[in-house]
N, C-alpha and C positions, 0 to 999 in steps of 0.2 A: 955134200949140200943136199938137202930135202928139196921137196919139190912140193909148190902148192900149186890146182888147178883151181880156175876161178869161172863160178861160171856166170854170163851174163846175159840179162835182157832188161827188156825197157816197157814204159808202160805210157800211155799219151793222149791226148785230149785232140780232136780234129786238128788239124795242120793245117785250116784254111778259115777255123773258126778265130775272133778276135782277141779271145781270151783261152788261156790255159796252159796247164803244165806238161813237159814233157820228164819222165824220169829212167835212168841209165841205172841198174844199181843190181845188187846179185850175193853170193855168197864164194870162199876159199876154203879147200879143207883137202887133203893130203888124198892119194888115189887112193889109199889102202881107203880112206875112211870116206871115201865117195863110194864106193864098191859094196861096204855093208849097209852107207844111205840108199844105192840103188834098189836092194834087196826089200827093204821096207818100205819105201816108199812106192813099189810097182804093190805091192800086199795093199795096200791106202788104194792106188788107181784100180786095182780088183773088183778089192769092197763095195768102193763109190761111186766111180766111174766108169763103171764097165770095162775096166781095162784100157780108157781112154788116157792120154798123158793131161795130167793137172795145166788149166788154166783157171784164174779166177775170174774172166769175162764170161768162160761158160756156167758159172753157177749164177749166172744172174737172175735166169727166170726160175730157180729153186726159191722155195719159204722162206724165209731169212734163219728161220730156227737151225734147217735142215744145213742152209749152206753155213752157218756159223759152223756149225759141229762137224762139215767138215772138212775148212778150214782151219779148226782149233786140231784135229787129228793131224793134216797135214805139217801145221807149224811144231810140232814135237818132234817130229822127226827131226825137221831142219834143227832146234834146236842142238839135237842127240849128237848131229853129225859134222855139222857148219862150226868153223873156226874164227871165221870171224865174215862181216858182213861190210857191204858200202856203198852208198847212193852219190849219183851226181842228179842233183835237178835245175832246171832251169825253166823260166817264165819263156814260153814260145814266142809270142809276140815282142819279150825286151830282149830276146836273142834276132829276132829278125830286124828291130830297128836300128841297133846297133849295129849290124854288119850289111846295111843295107847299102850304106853308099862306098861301099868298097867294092874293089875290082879280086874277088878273092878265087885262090883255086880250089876249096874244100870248104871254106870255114862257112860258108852260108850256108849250109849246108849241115843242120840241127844233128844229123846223125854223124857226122864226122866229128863236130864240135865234142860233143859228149863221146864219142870213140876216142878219139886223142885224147882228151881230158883225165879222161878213165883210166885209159894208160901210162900215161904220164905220171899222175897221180902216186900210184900201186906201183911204178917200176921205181920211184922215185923214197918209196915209205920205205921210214926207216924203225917203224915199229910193229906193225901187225907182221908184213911182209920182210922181217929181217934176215938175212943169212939165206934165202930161199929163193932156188930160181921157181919160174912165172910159167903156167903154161895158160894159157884165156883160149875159153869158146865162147863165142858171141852165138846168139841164135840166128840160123841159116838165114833169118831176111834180111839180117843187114849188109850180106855179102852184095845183094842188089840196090842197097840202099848207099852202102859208099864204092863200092868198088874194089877187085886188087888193089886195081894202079894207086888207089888215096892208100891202103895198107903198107902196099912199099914204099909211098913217097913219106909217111909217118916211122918207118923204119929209117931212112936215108936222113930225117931232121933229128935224132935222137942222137948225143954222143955215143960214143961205143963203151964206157962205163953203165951206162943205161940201159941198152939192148943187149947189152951182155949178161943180161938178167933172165931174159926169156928163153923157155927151151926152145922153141919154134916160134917160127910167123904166128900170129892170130888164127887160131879156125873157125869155122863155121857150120854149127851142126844144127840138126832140128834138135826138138825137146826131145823126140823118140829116141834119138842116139848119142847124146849125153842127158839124161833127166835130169842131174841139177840146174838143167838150166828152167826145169817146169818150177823149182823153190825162187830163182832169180825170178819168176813171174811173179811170185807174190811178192818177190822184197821191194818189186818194183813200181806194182799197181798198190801196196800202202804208199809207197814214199811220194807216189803222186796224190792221193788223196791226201796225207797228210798236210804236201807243202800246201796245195790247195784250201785244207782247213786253217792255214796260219795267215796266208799271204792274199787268198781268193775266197775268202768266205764259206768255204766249202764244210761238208757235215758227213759223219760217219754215227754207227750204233755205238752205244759203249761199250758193249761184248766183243766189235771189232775192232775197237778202239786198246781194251783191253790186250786183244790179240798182236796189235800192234805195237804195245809199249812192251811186252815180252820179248819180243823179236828184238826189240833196241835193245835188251840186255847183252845181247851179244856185242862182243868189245868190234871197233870198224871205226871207217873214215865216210862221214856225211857232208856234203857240201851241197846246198845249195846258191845259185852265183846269183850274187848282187847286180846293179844298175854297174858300179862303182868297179867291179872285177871283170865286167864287162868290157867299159871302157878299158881300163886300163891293159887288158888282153889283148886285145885289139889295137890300141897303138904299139906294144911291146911288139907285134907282129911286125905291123908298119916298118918301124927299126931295125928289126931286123931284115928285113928282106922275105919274110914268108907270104907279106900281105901287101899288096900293093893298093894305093889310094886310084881310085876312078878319075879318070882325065876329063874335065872337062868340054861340052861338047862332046 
């Protein structure tokens, strides 16, 4: 059985503001062929970055020219190397109205939502990810954003045909010591901007734009969750026993 590594990060709009998106989303590609992405992609942080590991929050105060170009260098590589890609996003505000009046042990909790989600997701496909066990690295600040304990207690909800999928528990690295997870920055800060353009009004260049409908050629699973999927997530819990309803008083 082959083995795919997936790497993950997120990209997000204030967490205290009224509106905006949050997005969960990255790339899979086999270790051999993450090994020769490392190779070229640190040649790119060289170049560009002073040897800095890629973020696209830091090219913000670059000229749009300079930062277009390169970002256009960066996303070839991903293309070269990345097997397939996949976003989870969700409206922050219709994720906290919906789970507000529960008594919940994780799910209010936007980074665990989208953690579970994600893996669920990907341990559950039966097309990008078929025949292949699962190794995920999150980037190191979500280890303080959910926790071990929510990690194994997402390991303990899973059947054992499920978790039978992954090589290991979830890790947790910076960008410095898995780089694909510096490509998972960009798959994740378009797929926010995107939803934002569809759903919030939001606007991008068409050069970035451009650079963003390339990256969708890559074959992957996109979700972003409805009012409707919400709901109904949400009482499925109920039902089950994962989520319990707030007691009155």
């Amino acid at each position: 059985m082959r083995t795919l590594q997936i790497a993950v990060d997120e990209s997000f709009d204030d967490l205290r503001a009224s509106t905006g998106a949050f997005a969960l989303a990255g790339y899979a590609s086999t270790p051999e062929r993450w090994e020769n992405f490392k190779e070229h992609w640190q040649v790119g942080c060289d170049k560009y970055l002073e040897g800095k590991p890629f973020k696209m929050s830091d090219l913000g105060s670059r000229p749009i020219d300079e930062r277009e170009k390169i970002v256009e260098y960066f996303y070839n590589i991903i293309v070269e190397y990345a097997e397939f890609s996949f976003t989870f996003t969700i409206d922050q505000a219709l994720h906290k109205e919906v789970f507000t009046d529960t008594r919940v042990l994780y799910w209010e909790n936007i980074y665990y939502f989208l953690f579970y989600n994600t893996l669920f997701e990907l341990l559950r496909d039966k097309d990008f990810t078929k025949g292949a066990s699962l190794q995920f690295f999150f980037d190191a600040g979500w280890e303080s954003k959910i926790g071990d304990e929510s990690v194994l207690d997402f390991m303990a909800k899973m059947p054992p045909q499920v978790t039978s999928r992954l090589v290991s528990k979830p890790e947790f690295m910076t960008d410095g010591q898995f780089s694909p997870i510096q490509a998972a920055d960009m798959k994740a800060w378009f797929s926010r901007k995107r939803y934002k353009e569809i759903f919030q009004g939001g606007e991008e260049t068409p050069r970035l734009r451009t650079i963003r409908e390339h990256l969708q050629m890559l074959p992957g699973r996109h979700k972003a969750f409805t009012r409707d999927e919400l709901i109904a997530f949400r009482d499925s819990l109920v039902k089950s026993n994962l989520l319990q309803p707030k007691q009155a008083g």
